[in-house]
Structure formats: C-alpha cells, structure tokens
C-alpha positions, 0 to 999 in steps of 0.5 A: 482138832485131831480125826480121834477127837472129832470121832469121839465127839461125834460118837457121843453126839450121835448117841444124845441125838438117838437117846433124845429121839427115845425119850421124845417117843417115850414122852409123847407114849405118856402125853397120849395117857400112860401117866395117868395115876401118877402124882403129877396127873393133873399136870401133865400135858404141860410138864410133858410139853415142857419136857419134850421141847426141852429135849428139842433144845438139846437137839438144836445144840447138838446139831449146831455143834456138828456144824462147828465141828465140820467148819473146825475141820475144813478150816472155816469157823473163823467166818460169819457164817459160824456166827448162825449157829452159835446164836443158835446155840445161845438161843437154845440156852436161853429157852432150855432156861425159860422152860425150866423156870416154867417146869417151876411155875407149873410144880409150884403151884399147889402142893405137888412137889415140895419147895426145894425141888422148885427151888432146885429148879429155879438153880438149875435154870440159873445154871443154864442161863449161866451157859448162854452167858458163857457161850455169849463171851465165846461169841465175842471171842470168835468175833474177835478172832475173825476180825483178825482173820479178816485183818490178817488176810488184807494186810497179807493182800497189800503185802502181796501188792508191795511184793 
C-alpha cells in the first residue's frame, strides 16, 4: 500500500470521525429539546438514540480500518490478530442494519412518514446487511491467506533445517 494512499485514506477517515462527533454533538442538542415542533416530536428520543448509535457504528468501523491500515503498513495483517477487528467491522454492519430496520419499526407505526420511506428503509438495511456479508467472505479470505502465511513460514522452517 503506497504512503500516498495510506495518507489519503487517513485524511478521509479523519474528516468522517471529526463530522461524525459534529453530528453526535448536533444530536444530543436536539435530543435535550430543540426538536420539539417538528413532525417527528412525538418520536423523538427514539429516532434520536437510533440516530446517534448509528453514527457510533460508523465510528467503530472507521477505527477498525485505522488498525488494518497500520498492520497493512507494518506488514502484519496476515495475523490472528486482524481477525479482531474485522469482527468488529462485521458486528458494526450487522448493528447499523438492525438500527436501521428499527428507524423503520419507529416511522411506520402511525402515519408519520409515507410507506415508501419506510420501504426505502427497509432496502437500506438490506444493503447494509448486504456489506456485513460481503466483509464476512473477505473474512475467509484473510483467513485463508494467513493459513498460507502460516504454511509458508513452516515449510520455509523445515527448508532451513534441510539446508
């Protein structure tokens, strides 16, 4: 992975984590009342909480992948270690979908938002749940690829004793 890239990546991730905290701080300004005359006042705390531990999702997904990028560039992320925090990442998925399909309980019930945006809902957290899988299958891949690490090291052992 080239320094140019890594830096790139870490720009970006820097600036999610920082807009994330903002929208945490804006969140919790309008979970202490500033949304009262809105539509969804009678809904509020829980779309709020919904809202705010979605962003935590994210937050948890962005670190993990600062953590990969760094074994990346130490040249360690074919290691059990790694395997943390793509469970992690999964985890995060999997939540960021649960927590949408509850964004889609809460406006659904009663006639808050019309039945296509619950809809849209329910396809987003199907996406979502769409990544988890997709980061799974790149699970067993890394798995596999440090079973060969693991091989390649013993056979590179055994080579060494011959020698």
């Amino acid at each position: 992975m080239g320094k140019l890239t890594v830096l790139a990546l870490r720009a970006v991730m820097v600036a999610l984590h920082a807009g994330s905290v903002c929208a945490q701080a804006v969140m919790g300004a309008m979970l202490t009342g500033a949304m009262k005359e809105t539509f969804l006042a009678d809904r509020r705390t829980p779309v709020l909480v919904i809202a705010v531990l979605g962003v935590v999702t994210v937050q948890v997904v962005l670190v993990c992948v600062w953590r990969l990028v760094t074994m990346v560039q130490r040249g360690t992320v074919f290691s059990h270690a790694a395997f943390r925090h793509v469970h992690l990442v999964i985890g995060a998925f999997v939540a960021a979908a649960l927590l949408v399909f509850a964004l889609g309980v809460v406006l659904a019930s009663g006639e808050v938002v019309s039945p296509g945006v619950v809809a849209l809902l329910g396809g987003v957290c199907l996406a979502i749940f769409g990544v988890a899988l997709i980061v799974l299958v790149l699970r067993m891949l890394l798995a596999q690829a440090v079973a060969r690490d693991v091989e390649a090291s013993q056979l590179g052992a055994e080579l060494a004793e011959v020698i």
